[in-house]
Backbone as CSV, one residue per row, in Angstrom:
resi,resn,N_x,N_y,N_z,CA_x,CA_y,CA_z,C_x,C_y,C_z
1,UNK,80.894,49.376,142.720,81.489,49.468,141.426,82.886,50.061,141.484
2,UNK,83.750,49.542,140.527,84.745,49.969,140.522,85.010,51.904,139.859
3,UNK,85.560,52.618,140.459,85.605,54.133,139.992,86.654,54.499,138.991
4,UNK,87.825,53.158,139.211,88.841,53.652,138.115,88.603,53.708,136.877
5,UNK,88.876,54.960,136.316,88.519,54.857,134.519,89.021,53.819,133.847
6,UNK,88.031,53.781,133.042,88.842,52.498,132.012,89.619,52.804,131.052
7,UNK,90.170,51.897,130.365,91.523,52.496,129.410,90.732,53.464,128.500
8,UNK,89.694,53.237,127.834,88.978,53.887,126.742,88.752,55.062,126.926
9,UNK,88.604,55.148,128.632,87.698,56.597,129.080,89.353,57.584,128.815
10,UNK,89.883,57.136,129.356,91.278,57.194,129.589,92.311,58.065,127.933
11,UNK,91.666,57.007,127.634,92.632,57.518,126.006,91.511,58.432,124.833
12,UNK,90.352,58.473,125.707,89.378,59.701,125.192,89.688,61.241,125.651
13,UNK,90.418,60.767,127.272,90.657,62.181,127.612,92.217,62.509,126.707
14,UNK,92.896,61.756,126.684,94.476,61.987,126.085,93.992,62.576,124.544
15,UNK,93.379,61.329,123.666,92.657,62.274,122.502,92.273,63.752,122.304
16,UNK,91.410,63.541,123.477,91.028,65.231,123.540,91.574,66.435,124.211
17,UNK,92.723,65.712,124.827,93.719,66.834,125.106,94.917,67.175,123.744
18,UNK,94.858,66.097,123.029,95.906,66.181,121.968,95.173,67.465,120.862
19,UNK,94.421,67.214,120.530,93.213,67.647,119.618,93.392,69.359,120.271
20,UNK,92.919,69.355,121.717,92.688,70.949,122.028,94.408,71.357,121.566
21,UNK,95.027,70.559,122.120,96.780,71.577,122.117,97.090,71.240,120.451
22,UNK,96.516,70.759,119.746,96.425,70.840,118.250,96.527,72.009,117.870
23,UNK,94.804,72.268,118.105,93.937,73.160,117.924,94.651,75.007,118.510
24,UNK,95.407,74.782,119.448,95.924,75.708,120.596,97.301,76.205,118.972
25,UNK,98.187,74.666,118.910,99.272,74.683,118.071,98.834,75.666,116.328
26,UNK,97.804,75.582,115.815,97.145,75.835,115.037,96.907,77.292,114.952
27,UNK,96.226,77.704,115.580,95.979,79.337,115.815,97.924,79.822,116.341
28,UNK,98.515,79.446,117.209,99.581,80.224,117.219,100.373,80.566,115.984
29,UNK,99.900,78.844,114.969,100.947,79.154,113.859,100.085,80.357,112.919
30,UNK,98.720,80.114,112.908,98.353,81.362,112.118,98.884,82.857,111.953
31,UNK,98.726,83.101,114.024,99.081,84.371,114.213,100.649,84.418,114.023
32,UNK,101.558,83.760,114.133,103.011,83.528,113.468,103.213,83.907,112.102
33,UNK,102.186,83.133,111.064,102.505,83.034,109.947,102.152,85.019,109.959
34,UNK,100.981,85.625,109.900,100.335,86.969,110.118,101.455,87.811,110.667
35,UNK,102.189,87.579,111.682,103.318,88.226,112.086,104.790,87.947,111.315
36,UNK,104.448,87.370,110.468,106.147,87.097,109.575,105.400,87.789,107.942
37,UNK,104.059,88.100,107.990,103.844,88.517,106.772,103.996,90.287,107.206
38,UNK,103.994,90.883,108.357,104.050,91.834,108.589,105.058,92.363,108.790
39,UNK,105.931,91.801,109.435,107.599,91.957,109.298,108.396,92.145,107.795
40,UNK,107.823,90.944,107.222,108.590,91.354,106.081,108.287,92.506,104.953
41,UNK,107.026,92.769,105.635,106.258,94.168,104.233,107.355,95.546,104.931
42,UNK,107.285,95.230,106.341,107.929,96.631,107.286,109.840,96.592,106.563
43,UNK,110.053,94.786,106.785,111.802,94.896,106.275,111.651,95.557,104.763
44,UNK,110.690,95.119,103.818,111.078,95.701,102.162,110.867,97.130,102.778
45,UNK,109.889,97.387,103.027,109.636,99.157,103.239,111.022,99.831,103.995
46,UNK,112.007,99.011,104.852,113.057,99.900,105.797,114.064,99.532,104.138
47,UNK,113.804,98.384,103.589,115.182,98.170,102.654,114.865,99.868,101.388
48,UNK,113.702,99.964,101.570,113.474,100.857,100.196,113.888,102.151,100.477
49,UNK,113.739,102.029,102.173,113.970,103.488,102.464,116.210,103.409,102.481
50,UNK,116.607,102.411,102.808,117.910,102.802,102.991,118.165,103.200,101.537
51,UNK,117.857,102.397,100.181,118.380,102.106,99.059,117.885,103.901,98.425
52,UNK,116.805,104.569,99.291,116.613,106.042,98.795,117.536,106.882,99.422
53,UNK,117.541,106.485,100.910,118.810,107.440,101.628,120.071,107.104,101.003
54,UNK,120.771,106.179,100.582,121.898,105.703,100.198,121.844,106.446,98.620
55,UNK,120.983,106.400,98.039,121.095,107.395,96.744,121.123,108.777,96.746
56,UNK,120.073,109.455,98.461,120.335,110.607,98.467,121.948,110.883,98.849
57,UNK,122.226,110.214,99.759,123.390,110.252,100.139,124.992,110.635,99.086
58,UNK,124.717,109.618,97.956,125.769,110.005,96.929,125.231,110.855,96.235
59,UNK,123.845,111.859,95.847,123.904,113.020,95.332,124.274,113.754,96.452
60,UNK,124.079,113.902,97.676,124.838,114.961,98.353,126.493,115.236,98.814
61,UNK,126.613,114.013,98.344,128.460,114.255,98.327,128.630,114.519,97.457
62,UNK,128.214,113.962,95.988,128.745,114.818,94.677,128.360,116.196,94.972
63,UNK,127.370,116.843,95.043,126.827,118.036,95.627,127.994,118.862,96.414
64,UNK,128.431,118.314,97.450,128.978,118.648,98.230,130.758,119.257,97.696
65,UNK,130.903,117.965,96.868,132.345,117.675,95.907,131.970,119.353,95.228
66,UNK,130.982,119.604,94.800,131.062,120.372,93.456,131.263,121.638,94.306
67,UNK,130.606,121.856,95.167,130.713,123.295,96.076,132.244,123.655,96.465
68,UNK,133.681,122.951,96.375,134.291,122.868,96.848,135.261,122.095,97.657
69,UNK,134.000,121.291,98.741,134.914,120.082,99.333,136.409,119.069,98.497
70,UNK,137.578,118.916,99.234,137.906,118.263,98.766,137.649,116.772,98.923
71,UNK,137.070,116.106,99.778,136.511,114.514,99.678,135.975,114.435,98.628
72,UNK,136.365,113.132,97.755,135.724,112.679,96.571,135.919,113.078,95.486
73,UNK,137.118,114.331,95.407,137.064,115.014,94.440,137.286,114.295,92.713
74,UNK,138.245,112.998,92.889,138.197,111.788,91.975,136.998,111.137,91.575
75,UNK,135.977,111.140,92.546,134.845,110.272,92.064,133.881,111.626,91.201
76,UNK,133.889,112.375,91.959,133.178,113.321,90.889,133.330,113.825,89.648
77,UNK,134.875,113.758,89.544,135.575,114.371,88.404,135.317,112.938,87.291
78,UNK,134.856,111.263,87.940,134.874,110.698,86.906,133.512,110.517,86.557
79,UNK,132.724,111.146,87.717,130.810,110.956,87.096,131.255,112.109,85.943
80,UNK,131.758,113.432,86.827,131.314,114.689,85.209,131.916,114.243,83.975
81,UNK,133.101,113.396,84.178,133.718,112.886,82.942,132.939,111.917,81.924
82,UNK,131.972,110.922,82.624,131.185,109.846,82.485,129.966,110.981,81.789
83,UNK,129.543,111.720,82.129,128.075,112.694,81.915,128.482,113.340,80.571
84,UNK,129.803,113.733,80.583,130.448,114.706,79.657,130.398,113.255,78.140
85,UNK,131.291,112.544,78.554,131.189,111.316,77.453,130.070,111.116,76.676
86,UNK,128.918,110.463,77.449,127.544,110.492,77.343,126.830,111.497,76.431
87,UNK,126.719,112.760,76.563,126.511,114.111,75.736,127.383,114.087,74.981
88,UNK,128.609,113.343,74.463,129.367,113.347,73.135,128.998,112.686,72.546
89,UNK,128.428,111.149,73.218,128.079,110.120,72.109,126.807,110.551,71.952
90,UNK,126.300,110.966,72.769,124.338,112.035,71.874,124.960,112.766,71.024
91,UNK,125.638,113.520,70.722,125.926,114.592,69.675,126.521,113.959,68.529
92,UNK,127.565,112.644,68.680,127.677,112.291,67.304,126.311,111.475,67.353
93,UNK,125.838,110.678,67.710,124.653,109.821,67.147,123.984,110.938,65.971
94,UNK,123.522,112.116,66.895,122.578,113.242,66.115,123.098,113.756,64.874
95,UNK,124.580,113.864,65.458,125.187,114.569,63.949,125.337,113.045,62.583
96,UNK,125.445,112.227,63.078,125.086,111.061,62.213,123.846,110.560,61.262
97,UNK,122.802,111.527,62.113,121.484,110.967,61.493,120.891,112.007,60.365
98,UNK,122.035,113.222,60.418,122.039,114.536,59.942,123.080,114.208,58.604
């Protein structure tokens, strides 16, 4: 008898090699997709933390402004100016409703 496979036997094994490296393709993308859902929870969590340091950051230079320093001394002088405004327009609103 002849031993060479026949085409069928042949394109059963190619089938079932396609199928396993499918199957192979399949699970990597899972654990991919699982690793891009974990990355991005870690990137919002590093973005939340800069956007808190970056806020602590400008209360400690105003902070810093008020103790003395001269850096910034313009930007502070226009928050207290901005804060000061603010508490005028509360005081007429109040004295208005009076």
């Amino acid at each position: 008898m002849n031993k060479k496979p026949s085409l069928i036997e042949v394109l059963e094994e190619k089938i079932i090699g396609l199928l396993n490296k499918l199957k192979e393709n399949h699970l990597i993308l899972i654990k991919q997709e699982e690793s891009q859902l974990i990355l991005l929870e870690k990137n919002k969590s590093l973005e939340d933390k800069i956007m808190l340091l970056q806020k602590e950051n400008k209360s400690l230079k105003i902070a810093n402004n008020l103790l003395g320093s001269n850096e910034g001394k313009s930007q502070t002088k226009t928050k207290i100016n901005g804060l000061i405004k603010e508490v005028n327009d509360c005081i007429n609103q109040l004295s208005e409703m009076n």
